[in-house]
N, C-alpha and C positions, 0 to 999 in steps of 0.2 A: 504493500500500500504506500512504498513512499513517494510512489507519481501523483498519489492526492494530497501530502504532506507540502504540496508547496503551493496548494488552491485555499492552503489555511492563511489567513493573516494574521498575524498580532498587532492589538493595539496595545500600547502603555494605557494605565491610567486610566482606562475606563473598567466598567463604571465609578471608581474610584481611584484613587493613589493606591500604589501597590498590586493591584490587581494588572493581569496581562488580557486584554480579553483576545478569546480567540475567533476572528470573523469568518466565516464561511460562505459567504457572499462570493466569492470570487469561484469558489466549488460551484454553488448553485447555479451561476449565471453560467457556466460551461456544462452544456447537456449533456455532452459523453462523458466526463468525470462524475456528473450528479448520478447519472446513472449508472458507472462502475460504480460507485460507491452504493447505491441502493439493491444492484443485483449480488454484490459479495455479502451484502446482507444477508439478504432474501437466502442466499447459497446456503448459507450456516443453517435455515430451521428449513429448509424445505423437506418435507417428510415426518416432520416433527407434529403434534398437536398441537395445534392456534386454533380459539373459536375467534379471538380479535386479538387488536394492535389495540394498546394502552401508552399514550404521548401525551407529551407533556408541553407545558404552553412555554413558551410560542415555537421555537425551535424545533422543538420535536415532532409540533404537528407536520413540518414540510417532510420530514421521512418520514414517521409515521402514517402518514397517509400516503405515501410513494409504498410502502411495505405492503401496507393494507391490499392498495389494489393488486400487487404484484402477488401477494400469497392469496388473492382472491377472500380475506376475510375483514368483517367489519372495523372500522375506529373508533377507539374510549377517548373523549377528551378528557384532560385532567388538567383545571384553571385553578387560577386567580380565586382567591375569597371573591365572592359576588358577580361572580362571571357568569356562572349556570343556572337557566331560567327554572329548577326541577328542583324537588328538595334533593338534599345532600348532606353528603359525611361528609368530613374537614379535619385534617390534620394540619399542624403549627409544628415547625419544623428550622432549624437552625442553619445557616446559610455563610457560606465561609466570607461571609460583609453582613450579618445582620438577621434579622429571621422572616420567615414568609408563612403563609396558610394555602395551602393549595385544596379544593374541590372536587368531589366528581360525582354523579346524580346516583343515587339510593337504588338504583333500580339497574344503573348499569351494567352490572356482569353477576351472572349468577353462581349458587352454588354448586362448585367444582368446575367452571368455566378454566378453561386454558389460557392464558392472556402474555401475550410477548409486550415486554416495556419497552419501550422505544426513547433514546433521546440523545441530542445532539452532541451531549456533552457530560463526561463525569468527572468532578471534580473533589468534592470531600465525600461524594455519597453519600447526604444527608436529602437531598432531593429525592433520588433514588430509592432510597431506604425509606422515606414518608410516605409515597407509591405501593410500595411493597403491602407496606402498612395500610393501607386503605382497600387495596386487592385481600387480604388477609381477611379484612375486617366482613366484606364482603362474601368471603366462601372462596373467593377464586384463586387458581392455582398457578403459579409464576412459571410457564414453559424456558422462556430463557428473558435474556434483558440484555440490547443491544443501543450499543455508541459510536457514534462517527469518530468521537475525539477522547481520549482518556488520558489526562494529567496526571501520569503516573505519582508523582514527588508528592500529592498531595493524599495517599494513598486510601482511596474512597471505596475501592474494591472489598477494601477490611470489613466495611459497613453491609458489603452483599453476600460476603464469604453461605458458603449452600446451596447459592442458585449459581445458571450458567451464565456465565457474561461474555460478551465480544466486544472486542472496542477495536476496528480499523487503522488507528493511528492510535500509537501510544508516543506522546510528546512527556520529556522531563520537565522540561521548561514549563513555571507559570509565574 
């Protein structure tokens, strides 16, 4: 994967000091990189059981919903506090800058559903791990959990240790 390692950008300083963010904009706007990246996904669970893709806002909905159609099965969105018009679970959850609440509707994945997490980015695995936590809470059963980008140094994978993970690019650097 390191012919997609160079479709990543870094910024300094956003969203704060200290922070490196990593853009992917430059991956997305070139459709045969978007799309290697989205088929070596796909590659890893194909055969596997998915009843759906579970993404996460905002980044993750762009694969997650490129997976979704690719493995032929539905998308979970999983927002923002106040984002979803359906009642909902909510976990509160600690953020390597701060902490967040993230949503997903009462009803959306049943008990013993199969569910692939999807998302752009793993960093402390505290996003990830709150996910987990709401599929759990749920009934549903974590098939695998897949990343475009994995910030190895910040070692967030400790927080998934049990379930399977992929991450396409593993960068030290954050």
């Amino acid at each position: 994967m390191k012919a997609l390692e160079s479709y990543i950008r870094d910024i300094p300083g956003f969203p704060k000091d200290g922070i490196i963010f990593k853009d992917i904009t430059p991956l997305l706007k070139d459709g045969k990189k978007f799309r290697e990246a989205v088929d070596a996904i796909a590659d890893e669970f194909k055969g596997k059981k998915i009843d759906s893709i579970l993404s996460v806002e905002a980044r993750g909905f762009i694969f997650g919903s490129a997976l979704a159609y690719k493995l032929g099965v539905g998308i979970i969105p999983i927002r923002k506090k106040g984002k979803l018009p359906f009642k909902t679970h909510a976990v509160t959850y600690d953020l390597e800058y701060g902490k967040d609440t993230l949503e997903i509707h009462q009803d959306a994945i049943g008990k013993g559903d199969n569910v692939l997490i999807v998302d752009d980015l793993l960093a402390t695995g505290g996003t990830t791990r709150a996910v987990i936590d709401l599929v759990e809470k749920l009934g549903g059963k974590i098939s695998g959990i897949a990343f475009l980008i994995e910030l190895t140094a910040l070692k967030g994978r400790e927080k998934l240790k049990g379930y399977p993970v992929i991450s396409l690019i593993k960068d030290k650097y954050c």
